[in-house]
N, C-alpha and C positions, 0 to 999 in steps of 0.2 A: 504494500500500500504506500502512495507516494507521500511523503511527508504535507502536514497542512501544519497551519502555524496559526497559536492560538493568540486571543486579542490581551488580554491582561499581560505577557509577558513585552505584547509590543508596542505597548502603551506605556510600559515599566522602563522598555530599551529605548524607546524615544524621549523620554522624559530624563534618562541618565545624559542622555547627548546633548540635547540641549542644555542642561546643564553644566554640562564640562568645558559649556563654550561661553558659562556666564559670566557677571561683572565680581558676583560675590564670591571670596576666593573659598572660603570656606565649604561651601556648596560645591563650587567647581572641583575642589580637591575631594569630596565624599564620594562625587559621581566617577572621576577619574579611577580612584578607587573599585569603584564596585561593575563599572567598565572592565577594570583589567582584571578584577578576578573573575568575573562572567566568563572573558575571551581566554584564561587559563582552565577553567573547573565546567561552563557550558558545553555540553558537546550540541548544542542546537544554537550557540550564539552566531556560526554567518550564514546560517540558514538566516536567523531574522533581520540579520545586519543588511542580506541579499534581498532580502522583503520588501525593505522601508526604501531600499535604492531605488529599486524598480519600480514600486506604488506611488503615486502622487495624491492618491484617497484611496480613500479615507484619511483624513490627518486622525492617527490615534488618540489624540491625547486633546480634552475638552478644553477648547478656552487659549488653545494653536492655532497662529494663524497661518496662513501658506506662505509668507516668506520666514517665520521661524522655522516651518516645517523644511523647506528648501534647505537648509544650513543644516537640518536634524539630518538630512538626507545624503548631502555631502558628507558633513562629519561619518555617517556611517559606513558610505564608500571608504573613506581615509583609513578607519581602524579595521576593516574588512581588509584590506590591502596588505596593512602591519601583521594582522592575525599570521595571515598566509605567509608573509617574509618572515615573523622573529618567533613562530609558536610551531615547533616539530609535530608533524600528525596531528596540524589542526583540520585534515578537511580529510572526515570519512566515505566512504564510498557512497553515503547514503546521503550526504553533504556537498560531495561533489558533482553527484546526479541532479541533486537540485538547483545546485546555482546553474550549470550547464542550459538545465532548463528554462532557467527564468531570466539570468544574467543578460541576455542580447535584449530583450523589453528597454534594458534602459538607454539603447541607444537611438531610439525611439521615441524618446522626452521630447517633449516640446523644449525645454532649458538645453542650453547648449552647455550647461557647468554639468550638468549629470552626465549628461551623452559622453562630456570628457574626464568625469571619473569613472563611469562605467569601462571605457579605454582602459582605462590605468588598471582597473582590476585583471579584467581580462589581460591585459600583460604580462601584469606580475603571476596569474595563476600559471601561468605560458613558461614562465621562465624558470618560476619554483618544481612547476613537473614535468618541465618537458615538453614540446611539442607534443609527443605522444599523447601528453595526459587529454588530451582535447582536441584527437588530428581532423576534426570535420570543420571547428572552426574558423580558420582559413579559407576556406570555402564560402563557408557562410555569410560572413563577412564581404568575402568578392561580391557573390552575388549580390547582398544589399548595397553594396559599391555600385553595382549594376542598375539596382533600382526596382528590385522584384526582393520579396518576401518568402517564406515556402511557398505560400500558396500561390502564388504567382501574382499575386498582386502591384500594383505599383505603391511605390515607399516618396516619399517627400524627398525635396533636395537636402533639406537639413538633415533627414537621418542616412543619406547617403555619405554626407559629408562625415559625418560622425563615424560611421562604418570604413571607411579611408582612413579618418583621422586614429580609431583605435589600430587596425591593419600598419600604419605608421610608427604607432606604438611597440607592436610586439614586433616591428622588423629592427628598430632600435635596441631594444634588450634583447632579442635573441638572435642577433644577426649569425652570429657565430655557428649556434644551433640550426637554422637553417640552413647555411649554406655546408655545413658537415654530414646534413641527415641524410641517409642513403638511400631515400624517397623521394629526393631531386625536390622538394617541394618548387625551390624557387626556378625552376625548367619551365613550371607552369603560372606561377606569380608575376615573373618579371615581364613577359610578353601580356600579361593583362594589366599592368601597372602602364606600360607603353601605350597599351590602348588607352586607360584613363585618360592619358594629356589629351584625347580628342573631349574629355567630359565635358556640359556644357557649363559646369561649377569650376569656374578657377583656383577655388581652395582645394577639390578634388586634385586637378590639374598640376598645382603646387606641390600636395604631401604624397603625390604618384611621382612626381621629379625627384622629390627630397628621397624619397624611398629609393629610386635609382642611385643615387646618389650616396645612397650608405653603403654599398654595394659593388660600385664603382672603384673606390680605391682599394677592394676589396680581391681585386680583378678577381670576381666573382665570373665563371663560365657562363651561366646563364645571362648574364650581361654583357660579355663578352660575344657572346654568338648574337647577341639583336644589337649591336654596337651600329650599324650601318640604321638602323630604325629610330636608336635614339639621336645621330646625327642628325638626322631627317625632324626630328623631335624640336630640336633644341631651336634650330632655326626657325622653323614656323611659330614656334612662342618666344621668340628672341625681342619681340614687341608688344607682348600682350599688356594693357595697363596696369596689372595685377603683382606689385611690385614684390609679394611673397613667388610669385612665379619664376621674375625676370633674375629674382635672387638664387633660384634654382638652376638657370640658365647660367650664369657665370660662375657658380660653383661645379657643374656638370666639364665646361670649358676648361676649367683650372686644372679635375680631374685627368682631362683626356691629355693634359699636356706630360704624364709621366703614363699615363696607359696606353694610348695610343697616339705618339704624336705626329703617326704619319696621316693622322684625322687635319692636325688642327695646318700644320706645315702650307701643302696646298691652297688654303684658303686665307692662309694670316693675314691680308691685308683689308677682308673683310671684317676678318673676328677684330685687330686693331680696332678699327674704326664705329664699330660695336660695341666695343667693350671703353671704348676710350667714350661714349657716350653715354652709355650708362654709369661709369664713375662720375660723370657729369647731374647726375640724377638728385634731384632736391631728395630721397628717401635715402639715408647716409649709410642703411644698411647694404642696399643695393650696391651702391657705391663704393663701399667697404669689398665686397667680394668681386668688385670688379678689376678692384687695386689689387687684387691678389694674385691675379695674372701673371701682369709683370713682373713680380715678386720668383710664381714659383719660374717662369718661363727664364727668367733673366739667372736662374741655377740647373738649366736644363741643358744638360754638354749639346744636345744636338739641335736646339730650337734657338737658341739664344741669341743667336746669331741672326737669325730672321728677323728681330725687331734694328737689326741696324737702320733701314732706308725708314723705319717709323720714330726715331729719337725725336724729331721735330712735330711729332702731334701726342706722344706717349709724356716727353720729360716737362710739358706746359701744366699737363692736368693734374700729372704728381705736385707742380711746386703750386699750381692752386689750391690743392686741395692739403695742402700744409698749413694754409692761414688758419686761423682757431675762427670757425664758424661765431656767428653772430651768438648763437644763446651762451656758446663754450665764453667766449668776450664779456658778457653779461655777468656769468657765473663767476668765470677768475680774475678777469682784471681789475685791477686798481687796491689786489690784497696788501693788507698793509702790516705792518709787521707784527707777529705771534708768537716771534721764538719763545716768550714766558708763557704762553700759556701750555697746560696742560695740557695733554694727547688723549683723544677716546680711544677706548678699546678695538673700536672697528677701525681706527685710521691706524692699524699696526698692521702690516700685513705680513699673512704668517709666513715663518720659516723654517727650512726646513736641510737638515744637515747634511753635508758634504760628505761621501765616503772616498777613503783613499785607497789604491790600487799601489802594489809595489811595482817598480820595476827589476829585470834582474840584478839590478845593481843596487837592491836593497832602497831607493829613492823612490818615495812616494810620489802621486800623483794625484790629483782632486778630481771625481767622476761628477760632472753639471748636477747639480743640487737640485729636484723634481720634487714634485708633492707625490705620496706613495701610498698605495691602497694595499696594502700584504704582500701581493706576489708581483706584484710590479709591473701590471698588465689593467689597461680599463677592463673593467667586470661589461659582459654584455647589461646594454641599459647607462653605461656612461658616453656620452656622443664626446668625443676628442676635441676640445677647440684647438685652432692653431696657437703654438706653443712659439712664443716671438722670440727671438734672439736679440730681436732689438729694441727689445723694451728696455734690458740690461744695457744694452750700448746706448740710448738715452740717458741712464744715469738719472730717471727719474719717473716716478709714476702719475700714469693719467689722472684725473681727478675720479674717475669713477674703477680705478687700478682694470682696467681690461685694453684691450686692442682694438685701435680705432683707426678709421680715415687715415687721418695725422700721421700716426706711427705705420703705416702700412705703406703712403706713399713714399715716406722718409726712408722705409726699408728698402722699396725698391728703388727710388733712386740712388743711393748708396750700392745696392746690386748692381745695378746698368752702370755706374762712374765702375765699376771696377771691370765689369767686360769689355768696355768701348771708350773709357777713358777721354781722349780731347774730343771727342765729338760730344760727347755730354757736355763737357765741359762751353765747349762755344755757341749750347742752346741755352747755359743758363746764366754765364757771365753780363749779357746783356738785362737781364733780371736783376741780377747780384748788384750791378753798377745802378739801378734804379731804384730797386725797394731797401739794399743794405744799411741807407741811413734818412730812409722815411720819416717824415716828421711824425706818423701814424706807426702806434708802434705793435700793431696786426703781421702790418706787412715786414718790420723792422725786425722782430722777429721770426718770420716766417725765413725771413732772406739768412739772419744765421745761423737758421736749422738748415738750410740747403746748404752753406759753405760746409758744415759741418758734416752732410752726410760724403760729399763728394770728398772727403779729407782723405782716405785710402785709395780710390779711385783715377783722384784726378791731382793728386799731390803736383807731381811733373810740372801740370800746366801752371796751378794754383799758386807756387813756390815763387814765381816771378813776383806774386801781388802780395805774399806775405811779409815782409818788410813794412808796409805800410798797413796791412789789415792785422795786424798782430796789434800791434800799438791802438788803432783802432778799438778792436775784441776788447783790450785792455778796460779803455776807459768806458764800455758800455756795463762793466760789471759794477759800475753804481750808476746804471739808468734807474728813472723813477720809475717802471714798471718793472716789480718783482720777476717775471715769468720773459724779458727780456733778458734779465740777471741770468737767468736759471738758463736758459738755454745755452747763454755767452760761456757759462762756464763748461757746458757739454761741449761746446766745436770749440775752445779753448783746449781741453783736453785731448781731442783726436788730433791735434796739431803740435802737442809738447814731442815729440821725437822729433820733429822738425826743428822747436828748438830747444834742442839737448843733444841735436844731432849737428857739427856743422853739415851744412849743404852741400860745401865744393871743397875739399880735401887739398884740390888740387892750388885753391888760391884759400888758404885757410884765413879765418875772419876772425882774431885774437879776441874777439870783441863781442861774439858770438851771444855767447850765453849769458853777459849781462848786459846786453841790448833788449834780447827777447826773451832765453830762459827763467830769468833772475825777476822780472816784472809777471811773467806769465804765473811762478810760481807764488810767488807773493802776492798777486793778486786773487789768485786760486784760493790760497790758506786764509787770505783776509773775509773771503765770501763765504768760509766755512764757520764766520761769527755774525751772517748777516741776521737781521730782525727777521726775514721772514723763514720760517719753516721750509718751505720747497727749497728754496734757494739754500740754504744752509744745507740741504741734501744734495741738490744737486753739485756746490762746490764741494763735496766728501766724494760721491762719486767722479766727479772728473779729474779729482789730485788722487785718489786711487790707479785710478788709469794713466794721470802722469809716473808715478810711481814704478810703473809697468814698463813704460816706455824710455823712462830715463835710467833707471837702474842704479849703476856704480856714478852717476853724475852727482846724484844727492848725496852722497857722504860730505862732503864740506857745510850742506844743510842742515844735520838731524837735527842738530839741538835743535833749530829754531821749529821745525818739524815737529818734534816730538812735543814742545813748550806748546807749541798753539794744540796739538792733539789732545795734552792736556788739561787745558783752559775749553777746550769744545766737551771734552767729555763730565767738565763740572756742570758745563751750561745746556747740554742735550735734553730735549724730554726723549722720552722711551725709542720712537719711533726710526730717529734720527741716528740713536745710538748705535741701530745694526750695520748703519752703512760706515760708522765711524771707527767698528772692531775690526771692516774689510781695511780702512787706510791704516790702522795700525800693523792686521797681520801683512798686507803687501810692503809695506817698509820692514817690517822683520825678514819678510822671504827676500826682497832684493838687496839689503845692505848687510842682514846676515850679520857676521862677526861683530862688524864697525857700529850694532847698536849696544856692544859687552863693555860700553866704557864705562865708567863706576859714575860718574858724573849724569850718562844719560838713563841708568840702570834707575837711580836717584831720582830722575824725575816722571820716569814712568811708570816705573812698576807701584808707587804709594795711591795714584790712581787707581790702575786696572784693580790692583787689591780693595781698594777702596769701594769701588765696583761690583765687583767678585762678592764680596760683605754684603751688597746692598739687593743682590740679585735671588731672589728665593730660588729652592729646587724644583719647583715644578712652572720656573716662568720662560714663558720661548724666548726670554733671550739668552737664556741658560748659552741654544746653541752657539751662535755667534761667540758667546765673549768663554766660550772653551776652547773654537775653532782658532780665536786670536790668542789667545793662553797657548795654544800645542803653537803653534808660529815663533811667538814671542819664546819663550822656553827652549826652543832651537836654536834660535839665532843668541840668545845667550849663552847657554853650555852651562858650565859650574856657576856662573853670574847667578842662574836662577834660585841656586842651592838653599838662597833663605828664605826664598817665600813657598817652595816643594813641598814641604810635609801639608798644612791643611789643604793645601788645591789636592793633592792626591789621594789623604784620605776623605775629602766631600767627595771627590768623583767614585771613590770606593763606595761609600754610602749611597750616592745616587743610584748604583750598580745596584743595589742590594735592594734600593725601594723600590725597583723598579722590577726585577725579577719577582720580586713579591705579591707586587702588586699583577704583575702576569699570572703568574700560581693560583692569586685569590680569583681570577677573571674565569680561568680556564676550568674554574669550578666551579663559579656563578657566570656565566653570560651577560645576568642582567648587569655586572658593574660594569665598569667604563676599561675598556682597552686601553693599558699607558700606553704612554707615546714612544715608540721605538730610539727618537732622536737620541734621548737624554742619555739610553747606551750608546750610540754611535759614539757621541761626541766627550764623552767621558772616556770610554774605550780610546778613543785618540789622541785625546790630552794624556792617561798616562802610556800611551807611548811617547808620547813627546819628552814625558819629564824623565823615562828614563832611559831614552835616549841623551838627554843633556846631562845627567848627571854620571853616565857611565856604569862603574862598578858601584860606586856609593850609591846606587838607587835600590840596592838589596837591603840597606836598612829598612826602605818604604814597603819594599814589597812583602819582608818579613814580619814586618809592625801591622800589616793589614789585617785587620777585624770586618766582617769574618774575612776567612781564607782567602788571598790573592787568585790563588787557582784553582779552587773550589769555584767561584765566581766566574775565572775564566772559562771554564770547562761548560759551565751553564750557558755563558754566550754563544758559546762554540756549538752548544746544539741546538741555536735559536732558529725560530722557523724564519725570521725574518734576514734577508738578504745579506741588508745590509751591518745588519749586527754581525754576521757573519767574519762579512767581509773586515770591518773591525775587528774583530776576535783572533782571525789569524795574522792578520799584522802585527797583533798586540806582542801571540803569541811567540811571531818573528822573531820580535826585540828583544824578547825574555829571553829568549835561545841564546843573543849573540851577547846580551848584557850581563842578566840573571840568571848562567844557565844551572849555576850549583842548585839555589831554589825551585827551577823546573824539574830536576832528574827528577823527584820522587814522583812526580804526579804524571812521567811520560806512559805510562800506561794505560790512564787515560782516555787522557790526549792524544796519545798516538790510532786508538781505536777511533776515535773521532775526524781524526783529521785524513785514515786512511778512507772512511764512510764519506769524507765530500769529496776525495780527490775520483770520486766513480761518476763519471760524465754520461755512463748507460743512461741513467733515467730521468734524465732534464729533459725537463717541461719545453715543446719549442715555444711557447709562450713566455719563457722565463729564462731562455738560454741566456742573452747579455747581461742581466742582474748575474744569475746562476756562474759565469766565466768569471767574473771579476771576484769574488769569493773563490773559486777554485786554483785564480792566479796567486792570490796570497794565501794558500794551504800548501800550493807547490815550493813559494818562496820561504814559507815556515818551515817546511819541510826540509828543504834544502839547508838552511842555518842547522836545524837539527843536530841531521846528518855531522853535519861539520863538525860539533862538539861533542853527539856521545858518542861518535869512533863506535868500538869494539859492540854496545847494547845494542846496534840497530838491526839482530838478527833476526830475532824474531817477526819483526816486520817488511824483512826485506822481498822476501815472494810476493807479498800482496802490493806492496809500494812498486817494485819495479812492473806488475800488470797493471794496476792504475797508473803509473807515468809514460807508460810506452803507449800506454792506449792513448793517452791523451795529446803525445809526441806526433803520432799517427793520424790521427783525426784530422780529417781537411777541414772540420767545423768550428775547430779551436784558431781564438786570436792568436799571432803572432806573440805577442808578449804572454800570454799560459804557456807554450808552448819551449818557447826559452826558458821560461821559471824554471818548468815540469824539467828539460835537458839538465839543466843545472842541478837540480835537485837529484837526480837519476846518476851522473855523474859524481856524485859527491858521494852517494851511496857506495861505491866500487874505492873510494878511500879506505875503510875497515870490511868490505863487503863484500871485496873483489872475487874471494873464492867461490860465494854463491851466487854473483851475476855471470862470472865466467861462459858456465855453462848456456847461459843465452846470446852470447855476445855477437854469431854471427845473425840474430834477430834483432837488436835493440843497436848495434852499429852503424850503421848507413843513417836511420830515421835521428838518432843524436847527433852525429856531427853536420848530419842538413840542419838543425834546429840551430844547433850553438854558433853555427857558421852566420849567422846574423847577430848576434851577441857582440857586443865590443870587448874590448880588454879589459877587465876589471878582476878583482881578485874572486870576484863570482865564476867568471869564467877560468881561472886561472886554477880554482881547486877543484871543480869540475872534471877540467881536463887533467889533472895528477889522478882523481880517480879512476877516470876511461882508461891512462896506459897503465893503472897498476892491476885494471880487468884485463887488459890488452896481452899483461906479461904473463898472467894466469894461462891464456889460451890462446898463443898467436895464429896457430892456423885457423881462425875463426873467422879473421880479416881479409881472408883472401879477396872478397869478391869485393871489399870496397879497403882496399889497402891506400890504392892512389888517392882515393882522397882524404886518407886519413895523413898522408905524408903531406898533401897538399895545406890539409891543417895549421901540421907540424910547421910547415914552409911558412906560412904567412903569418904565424904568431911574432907579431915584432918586438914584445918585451916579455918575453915569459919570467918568472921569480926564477931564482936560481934553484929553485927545488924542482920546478917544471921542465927547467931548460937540462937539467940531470936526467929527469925521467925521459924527456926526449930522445937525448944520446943515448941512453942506454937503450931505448927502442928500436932508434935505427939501426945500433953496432946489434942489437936482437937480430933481427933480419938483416942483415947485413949478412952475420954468419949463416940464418937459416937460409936464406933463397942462393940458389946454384950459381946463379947469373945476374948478382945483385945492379952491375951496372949498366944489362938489359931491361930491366926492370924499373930503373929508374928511368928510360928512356919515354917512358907511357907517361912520363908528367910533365905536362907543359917547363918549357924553358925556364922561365923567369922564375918558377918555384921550384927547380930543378938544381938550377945554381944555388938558390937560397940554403937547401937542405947540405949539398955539397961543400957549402960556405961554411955553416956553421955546425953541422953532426956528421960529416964523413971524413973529410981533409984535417 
């Protein structure tokens, strides 16, 4: 018997809803309450949650009016939705039969807010079970897309729309799932979504493009094969009024410029002048995806080239559409200064922590800092925006922090100055020379964001006019408009290596760097004390970037450097402060040593500490000012020694609450997930500290409460990535710093660390996160090796099949790859008897890997290991002998320990082969002579 639903209960659940959505908090929190224990303890609560969605009357509950009841009806969509996302075996067979049943009524409403949470249910049901759990729906849906009901009835346009518009939905969150399902669904979807764009509904028309269009970058086959229909698509609505359409139309365009570009090729001079029109488009949306064109076209090796003969209609619209539209002018100009006021919570935008990746020389490297959802992959149901690079290379954010017009044109011209150079260049100098000192400071600004993106591009030509536009930039950083300021200091900064760089070598300018460097720089530090907030950000990012670009030119500067850094970081509110940990840690990375003077040691560090004091453990700026702590701590060495012990044991504690607070999670759900960062970035800082302190960092690690490597061990089996990846770098350092206090716990750890070095079963979803963790397991590995010599038996069978595997793999980066050689190598130092016997298998694939390695003492014990497997089992070598001589031959400074095991290699074979100076005959000359030179004569 099919379930019926009784009236008291849905008079009861209507009455809780509208309550939870009241004024009276008391109330609201009873009902919230007896809501969520209904949706735990009910096995009939979305049967009636499914009820009240779809019914519009009877309104239950006496003395409701139909717009309370509208909201009751919503609200019960939204927790209906929840139920199904965060409550395991919330929908029984006898539960799921019913909503199946009733759930399509609501797209049906006359209300167009139902029609689109009823979407949203049916989504989420789609995505929680599966395509499978509901395979007729898709169907069903078309057809009311189509405009017939079962019975064959005709449906309204409105629920046709609605019927697209959820079809839209579950193509977003399950895209993945359909296009994997071995039912082909979308074989038979995508050629009826094609037909849509003939619908006579333009919003039909729209969410049937947008639908192509998730699909699309997807090079999804069944798109692929009506490829020729959607071209045909795109241009007959290339003019339709319908500006969600025309927005489809240049998104689809952008598409085919990396899927099919021999689409767009043939026709480019139409698509230009299309697309150069609709950027034109008073809808800034439109406009916005028109700009993107250029953008990706202008990083396309094969197309890019085609907009050469269009520079003179493409590089006008870009620097129009740079000026700050009339409301944006409304909104920000004429800000006046705010540095004291206090910062809202929402004007902080979040951050999020940096992992590092070793290289084989032990030297870190920072992997682009991303927002992260667990495995490091959008979940189907997250739509990708574009991820800007040059929001960063602005050095500042929009007012509404996203990607707009503005920054999009700015992007791409900065792309075209770098493909085509003086031609850009001499469409927009006549510009330059007319709005760059505009009495209207729209356009006065607008002109020094175009100097500033052509700064890499178009240097060559631009360098003639810097002499005079330098001095210029100078004195606009105290124009009366803030956001003149603000930009002055971004194209300021993409031009300090110009001057920090002489020009002309050949006619040197003594005079150089304090004509232009010495004004640009002081200018820059001064506007990092300006009144207004933006501005005082944006001079922090662009003397970060000078920092970058000048390098060993500022040591004669620090003090004064470090003094204004100090004086900004009294006077920062919150917000400000994360850009001001970046200009601290980039002057620690490029002056390095030359900030260990006791004098500047003096005037920094009672700050940052200062700082450090003032920063709680669970605040985001935690990340930032640990990221410039691990910096700073390097670039002084022993200098740090007194202020070590509390930075290293707070980061030990933070280790510890936060593992805790994982443990308490993964046993309640309901609590709150920590934040991964707070490991990352404490795991890095103490590497840092003891890296800088050397062997005296085993006091810290043995003083640690709880256990150093008890802790460590727990990061090391973190599911997340990037804690990971943290963990074995950590554990790197310990190896080469602390390895006395590592021996006891290698047991472990070594179990651990052989479980991630197994590349079989990565996720292709998660291989790039998943490599950069397994490159520092390789290089931990490899330190290892190095110190416990004679222990590493036990583990040696299983490490050298995960390293050869990993050596082998064509899917491994280049840098795994070497670690893993390195690490493999080093093993055959106390190991050599039991690698021996593999040697004419792991041979050939190690000396191709290391053979891209440079000289470093990584490579150099490496290879003491390979020839003391080598001497184990010479006849192994046979079939790649010459290039292991050839090795031999081109190593230019081997240690004298290498350069022994070499000779005695060669005088090995030397005596073993019959016909030794036959046989040297098979290697090229110039490595021929080499080995002759130095291990035979």
């Amino acid at each position: 018997m099919a379930w019926q639903p009784q009236e008291a209960p849905i008079r009861e659940l209507a009455g809780y809803l509208k309550d939870s959505l009241g004024s009276d908090r008391a109330t609201q929190q009873r009902a919230t309450q007896m809501l969520q224990q209904a949706s735990q303890q009910s096995p009939d609560i979305n049967n009636y949650l499914c009820y009240i969605l779809v019914h519009p009357e009877p309104i239950p509950v006496p003395g409701m009016d139909a717009r309370e009841y509208h909201v009751v009806r919503c609200s019960a969509a939204m927790l209906m939705k929840n139920n199904i996302t965060l409550i395991p075996n919330s929908l029984s067979a006898q539960t799921l039969a019913y909503i199946k049943s009733e759930l399509l009524q609501g797209l049906r409403d006359e209300n167009g807010g139902i029609r689109s949470f009823t979407g949203n249910v049916i989504t989420e049901l789609l995505r929680k079970g599966g395509i499978m759990a509901w395979s007729d729906v898709l169907a069903q849906l078309i057809t009311m897309t189509e405009g017939k009901d079962p019975s064959g009835a005709d449906l309204p346009v409105a629920v046709q729309e609605g019927a697209m518009s959820a079809l839209k939905k579950v193509c977003q969150d399950s895209k993945k799932a359909l296009e994997k399902d071995p039912q082909r669904p979308l074989a038979f979807m995508i050629p009826k979504f094609l037909q849509f764009t003939h619908h006579p509904s333009s919003a039909v028309q729209a969410d049937s493009l947008e639908v192509i269009n998730i699909f699309l970058p997807m090079r999804s086959q069944a798109v692929l094969a009506n490829i020729d229909t959607l071209v045909e698509s795109l241009f007959r609505l290339g003019n339709n009024p319908h500006p969600a359409l025309r927005r489809e139309v240049c998104r689809a365009l952008v598409h085919l410029v990396d899927i099919r570009p021999d689409k767009i090729a043939p026709v480019m001079s139409g698509v230009v002048d299309y697309l150069v029109q609709q950027q034109n488009d008073t809808d800034v949306d439109v406009a916005l995806d028109a700009a993107e064109f250029w953008l990706t076209v202008g990083e396309h090796d094969q197309l890019r080239m085609h907009l050469g003969p269009f520079l003179p209609k493409i590089v006008p619209i870009l620097l129009k559409s740079m000026i700050y539209a009339e409301e944006e002018i409304f909104r920000l100009g004429g800000e006046g200064d705010d540095a004291d006021e206090e910062d809202k919570a929402e004007d902080i935008k979040p951050k999020f922590a940096k992992s590092r990746q070793r290289l084989p020389n032990g030297e870190s490297v920072e992997v682009e800092e991303r927002p992260r959802n667990g495995d490091g992959d959008l979940s189907d149901g997250e739509v990708d925006e574009y991820d800007s690079e040059f929001e960063d290379l602005l050095g500042m954010e929009d007012p509404e922090d996203r990607w707009n017009l503005r920054k999009c044109s700015a992007a791409a011209l900065d792309v075209l100055a770098t493909v085509f150079h003086q031609p850009v260049l001499e469409v927009i100098l006549p510009y330059l020379k007319e709005n760059i000192r505009h009495p209207e400071w729209p356009y006065r600004e607008a002109a020094v964001l175009a100097l500033g993106a052509v700064a890499d591009g178009c240097l060559d030509g631009v360098a003639f006019h810097l002499p005079d536009l330098i001095p210029y930039l100078i004195s606009l950083l105290n124009d009366d408009e803030p956001l003149v300021r603000q930009i002055t200091c971004w194209t300021l900064g993409r031009y300090s290596r110009w001057a920090a760089t002489d020009p002309d070598p050949s006619n040197h300018d003594t005079q150089h760097l304090q004509k232009y460097f010495e004004p640009m720089m002081e200018g820059i530090l001064l506007k990092m004390l300006d009144g207004n907030k933006r501005v005082q950000e944006a001079a922090a990012s662009a003397f970060a970037n000078l920092e970058e670009q000048s390098k060993g030119v500022l040591e004669p500067y620090i003090k004064v450097i470090v003094q204004q850094f100090v004086t900004a970081m009294r006077q920062y509110k919150d917000r400000n402060m994360f850009i001001l940990y970046d200009c601290v840690q980039t002057l620690a990375e490029h002056v390095s040593e030359a900030l260990a003077q006791d004098e500047l040691v003096a005037i920094l560090m009672p700050a940052l500490i200062e700082r450090w004091k003032k920063v709680k453990d669970d605040s985001r700026e935690l990340f930032p000012l640990l990221e410039c702590l691990s910096y700073v701590s390097t670039a002084l060495g022993q200098k740090f020694q007194p202020f070590a012990t509390p930075i290293f044991h707070r980061c030990i504690s933070i280790i510890h609450q936060n593992l805790e607070k994982q443990a308490a999670f993964v046993h309640n759900p309901s609590l709150d997930e920590p934040e991964k960062d707070f490991l990352v970035t404490s795991l890095d800082l103490l590497s840092a500290v003891i890296q800088a302190l050397d062997s005296q960092s085993s006091q810290l690690v043995a003083g640690a409460i709880p256990n150093f490597f008890e802790l460590l061990t727990h990061c090391m089996a973190d599911t997340n990535n990037d804690v990971r990846q943290s963990s074995y770098a950590l554990l790197g350092d310990c190896a080469i710093y602390v390895f006395a206090q590592l021996q006891p716990y290698l047991p472990n750890v070594m179990e651990l660390l052989i479980q991630q070095l197994d590349i079989e079963n990565l996720s292709e979803f998660d291989e790039d996160n998943a490599f950069s963790v397994i490159n520092n397991a390789c290089w931990s590995c490899g330190e290892i090796a190095l110190q416990q010599v004679v222990g590493m038996t036990p583990y040696v069978e299983r490490l050298y099949i995960s390293l050869l595997t990993i050596i082998q793999s064509t899917k491994v980066p280049s840098s795994v790859t070497e670690n893993a050689a390195v690490a493999l190598g080093r093993l055959g130092l106390a190991s050599c008897d039991e690698l021996a016997p593999h040697l004419d298998t792991f041979a050939y694939p190690f000396l191709d890997a290391l053979a891209k390695v440079a000289e470093t003492d990584e490579k150099d014990t490496a290879l003491k290991g390979f020839c003391m497997v080598v001497g184990r089992n010479p006849e192994a070598m046979e079939s790649c002998l010459v290039p292991f001589f050839r090795a031999i031959a081109r190593y230019k400074d081997p240690s004298p320990e290498l350069k022994e095991l070499f000779r005695q290699t060669v005088a090995g074979y030397r005596s073993f082969i019959a016909d030794f100076d036959a046989f040297l005959t098979q290697i090229p000359q110039g490595d021929r002579i080499a080995i002759q030179a130095e291990y035979v004569n």
